[in-house]
C-alpha positions, 0 to 999 in steps of 0.5 A: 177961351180955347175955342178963341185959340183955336180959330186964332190958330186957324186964321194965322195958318190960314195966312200963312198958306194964303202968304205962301201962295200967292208969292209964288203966284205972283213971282210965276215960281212954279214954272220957273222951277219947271224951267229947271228940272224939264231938261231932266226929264226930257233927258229921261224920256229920250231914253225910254223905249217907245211903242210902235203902233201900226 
């Protein structure tokens, strides 16, 4: 019966990331979220000292 549970466990889990994954699969969530946070960065890396190669 505990074996039962744990492989219940498993699949629920299972689901659970496979629900989360493809949601932010199928809203492109993941460069939306890039979309914000580039400027941020490229604000950061105008910045830097570059290195000059001869």
């Amino acid at each position: 019966m505990k074996f039962l549970k744990v492989i219940l466990g498993a699949a629920a889990v299972a689901a659970a990331f496979f629900v989360v994954t493809f949601t932010i699969y199928f809203f492109n969530l993941d460069m939306k979220a890039a979309e914000k946070i580039m400027p941020v960065f490229a604000k950061h890396y105008d910045h830097v000292k570059k290195e000059k190669r001869l």
